[in-house]
C-alpha positions in Angstrom: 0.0 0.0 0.0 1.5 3.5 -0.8 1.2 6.2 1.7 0.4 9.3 1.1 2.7 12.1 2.8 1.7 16.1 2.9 4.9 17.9 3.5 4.4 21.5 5.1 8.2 23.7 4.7 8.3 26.8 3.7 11.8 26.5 2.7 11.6 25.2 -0.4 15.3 23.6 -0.6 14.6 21.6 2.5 11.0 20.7 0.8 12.6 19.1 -2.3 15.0 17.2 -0.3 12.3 15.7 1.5 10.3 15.1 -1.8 13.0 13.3 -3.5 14.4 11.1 -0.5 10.7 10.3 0.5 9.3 9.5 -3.3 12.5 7.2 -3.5 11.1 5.3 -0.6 8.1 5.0 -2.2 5.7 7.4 -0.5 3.4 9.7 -2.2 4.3 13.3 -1.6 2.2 16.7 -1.7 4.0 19.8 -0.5 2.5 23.0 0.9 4.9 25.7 1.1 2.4 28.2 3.6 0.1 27.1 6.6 -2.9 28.4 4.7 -2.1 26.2 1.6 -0.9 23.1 3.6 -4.2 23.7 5.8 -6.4 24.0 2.7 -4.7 20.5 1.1 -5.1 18.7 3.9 -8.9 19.7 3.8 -9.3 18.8 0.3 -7.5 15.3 0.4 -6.5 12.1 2.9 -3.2 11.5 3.8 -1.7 9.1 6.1 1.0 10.9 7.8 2.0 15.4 7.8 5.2 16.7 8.1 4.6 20.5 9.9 7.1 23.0 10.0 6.5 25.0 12.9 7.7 28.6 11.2 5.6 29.2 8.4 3.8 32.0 6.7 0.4 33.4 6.6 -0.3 30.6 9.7 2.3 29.1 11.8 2.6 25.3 12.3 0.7 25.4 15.7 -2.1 27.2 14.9 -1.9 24.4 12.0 -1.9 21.5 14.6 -4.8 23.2 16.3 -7.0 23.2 13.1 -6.5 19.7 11.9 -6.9 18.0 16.0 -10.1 19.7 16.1 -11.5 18.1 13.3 -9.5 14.6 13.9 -7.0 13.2 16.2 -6.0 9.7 13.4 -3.4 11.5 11.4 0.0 11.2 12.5 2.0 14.5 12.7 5.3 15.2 12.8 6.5 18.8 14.0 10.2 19.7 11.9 11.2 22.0 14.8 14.6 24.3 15.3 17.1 23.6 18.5 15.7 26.6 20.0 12.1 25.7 19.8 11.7 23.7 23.2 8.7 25.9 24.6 6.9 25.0 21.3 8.0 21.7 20.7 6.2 21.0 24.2 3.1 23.1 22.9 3.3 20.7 19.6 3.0 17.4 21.7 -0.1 18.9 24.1 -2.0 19.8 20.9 -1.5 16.4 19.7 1.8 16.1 17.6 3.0 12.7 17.6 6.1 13.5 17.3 9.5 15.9 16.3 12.3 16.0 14.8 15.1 19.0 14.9 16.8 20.5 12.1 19.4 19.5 10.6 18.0 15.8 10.8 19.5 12.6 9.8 17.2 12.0 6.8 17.6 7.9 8.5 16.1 9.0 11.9 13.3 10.8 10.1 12.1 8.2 7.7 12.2 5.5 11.2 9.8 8.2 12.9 7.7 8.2 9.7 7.3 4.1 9.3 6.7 4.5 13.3 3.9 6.7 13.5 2.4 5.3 9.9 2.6 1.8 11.9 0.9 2.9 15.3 -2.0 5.1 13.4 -5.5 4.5 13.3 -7.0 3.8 10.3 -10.3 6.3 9.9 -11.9 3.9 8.3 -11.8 2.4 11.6 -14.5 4.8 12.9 -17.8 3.3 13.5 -20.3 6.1 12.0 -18.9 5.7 9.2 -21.1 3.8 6.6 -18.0 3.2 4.2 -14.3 1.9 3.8 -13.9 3.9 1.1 -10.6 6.4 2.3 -11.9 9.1 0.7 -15.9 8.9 1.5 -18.0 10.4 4.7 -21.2 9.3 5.1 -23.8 9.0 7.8 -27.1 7.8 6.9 -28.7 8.9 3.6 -25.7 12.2 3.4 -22.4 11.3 1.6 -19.2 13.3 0.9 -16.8 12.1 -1.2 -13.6 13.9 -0.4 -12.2 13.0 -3.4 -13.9 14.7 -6.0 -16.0 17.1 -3.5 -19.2 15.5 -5.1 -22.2 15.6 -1.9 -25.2 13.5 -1.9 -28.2 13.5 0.3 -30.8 11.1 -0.5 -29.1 10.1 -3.8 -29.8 13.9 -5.1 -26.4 15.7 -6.0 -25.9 18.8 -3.6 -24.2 22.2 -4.6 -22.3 23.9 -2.4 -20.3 26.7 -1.3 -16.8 26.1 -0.1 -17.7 27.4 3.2 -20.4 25.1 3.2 -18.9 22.0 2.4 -16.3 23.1 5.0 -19.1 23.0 7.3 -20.6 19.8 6.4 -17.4 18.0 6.4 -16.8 19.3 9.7 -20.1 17.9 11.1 -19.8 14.5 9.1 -16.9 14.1 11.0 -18.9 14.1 14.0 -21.5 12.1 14.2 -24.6 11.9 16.4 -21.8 14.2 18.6 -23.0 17.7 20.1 -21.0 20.3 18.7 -20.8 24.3 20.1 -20.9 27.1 17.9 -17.3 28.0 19.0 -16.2 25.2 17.9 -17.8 24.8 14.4 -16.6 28.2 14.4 -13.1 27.6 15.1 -12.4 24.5 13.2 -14.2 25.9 9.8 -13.1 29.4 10.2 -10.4 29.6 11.8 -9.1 30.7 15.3 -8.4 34.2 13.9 -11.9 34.5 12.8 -12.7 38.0 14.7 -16.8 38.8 12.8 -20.3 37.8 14.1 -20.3 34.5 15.9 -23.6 34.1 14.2 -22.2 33.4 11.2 -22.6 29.8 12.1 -26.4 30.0 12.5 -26.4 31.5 9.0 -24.2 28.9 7.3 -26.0 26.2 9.2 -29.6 27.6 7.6 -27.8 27.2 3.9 -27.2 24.0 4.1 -30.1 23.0 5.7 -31.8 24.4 2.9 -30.0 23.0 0.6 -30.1 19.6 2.2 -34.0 19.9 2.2 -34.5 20.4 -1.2 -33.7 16.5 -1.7 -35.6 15.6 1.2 -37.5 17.1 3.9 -35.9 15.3 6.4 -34.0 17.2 9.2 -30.5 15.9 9.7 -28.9 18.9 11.5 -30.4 19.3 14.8 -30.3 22.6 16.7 -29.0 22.3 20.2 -30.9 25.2 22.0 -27.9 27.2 24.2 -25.3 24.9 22.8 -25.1 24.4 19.2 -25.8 21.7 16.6 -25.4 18.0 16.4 -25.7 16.0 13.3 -28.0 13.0 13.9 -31.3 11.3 12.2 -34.3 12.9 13.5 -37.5 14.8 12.5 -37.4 17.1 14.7 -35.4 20.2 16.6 -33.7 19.0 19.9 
């Protein structure tokens, strides 16, 4: 089975090196040279192991780590830290790295911390909500993602929607039948930077509950009252 690697560096000379000496291993490599970019791939595709500087533009590699842990906790990271880094290194690991290495690295050590952490992951195919092995497909009950090619499906009608949107349902699919507050909807589909009305989730939940009902009536986001929303089979408001 090939594994599929998303490399987060900045430094672009580093980033090649890393390409080439992981490819030759036989890994399947995508590289993201800013936090928003590497952020945004790891959105749009599956991969079974990151490798996150921690100094990047436009985002930096903790705020990163934050994003991805609070939509899943499966996908191995790897932090690419400097000597000097030890306060952040420790902030890495309680946000859920799995591990570090420091630059300069010993490409040999790195690619052993690689097959480690591939070796000792969880599948999410593993996860029992889920109504499909297929690596690139969410689905809970009739409401189907495929991450692949973006396509949504809700009662076997074909759903169009915004980015934001399908941020937001992809973000709930993750989590089943599990309460979710506005803050964090907020934070993991907007960002922890995200500074404008806090009611924009309300708003963006309403779109796609529209769009949702247009193939069938059937309510499959449930409002929360005081708390938030929780994705679950029902026909009527909680």
């Amino acid at each position: 089975m090939e594994h599929r690697i998303l490399i987060i560096e900045d430094e672009e000379n580093i980033a090649r090196v890393l390409q080439l000496e992981l490819e030759f291993e036989g890994y399947i490599i995508s590289i993201a040279h800013t936090g928003t970019e590497g952020l945004i791939q790891y959105r749009e595709s599956t991969f079974d192991l990151i490798l996150l500087d921690l100094m990047l533009p436009e985002m930096n590699g903790l705020d990163v780590l934050k994003r991805i842990r609070a939509t899943e906790s499966n996908t191995p990271v790897i932090l690419l830290t400097a000597k000097s880094d030890i306060e952040d290194k420790v902030k890495g690991l309680d946000l859920g790295a799995n591990d570090y290495v420091t630059k300069p690295f010993e490409i040999d050590e790195l690619l052993a911390r690689i097959r480690n952490a591939i070796r000792f992951s969880k599948p999410r195919s593993q996860d029992p909500d889920s109504s499909s092995q297929n690596e690139h497909l969410l689905a809970y009950r009739n409401l189907s993602i495929n991450k692949q090619t973006r396509e949504v499906s809700y009662f076997e009608s074909a759903i169009d929607l915004t980015p934001r949107e399908y941020d937001l349902l992809i973000f709930l699919l993750q989590h089943p039948k599990q309460v979710l507050t506005r803050d964090q909807i907020l934070e993991a589909v907007w960002g922890f930077d995200y500074y404008g009305d806090t009611n924009v989730v309300d708003v963006y939940i309403r779109y796609v509950r529209q769009k949702l009902e247009k193939a069938n009536p059937t309510s499959i986001i449930q409002t929360v009252r005081g708390v938030g929303y929780v994705l679950k089979e029902s026909s009527h408001e909680t």
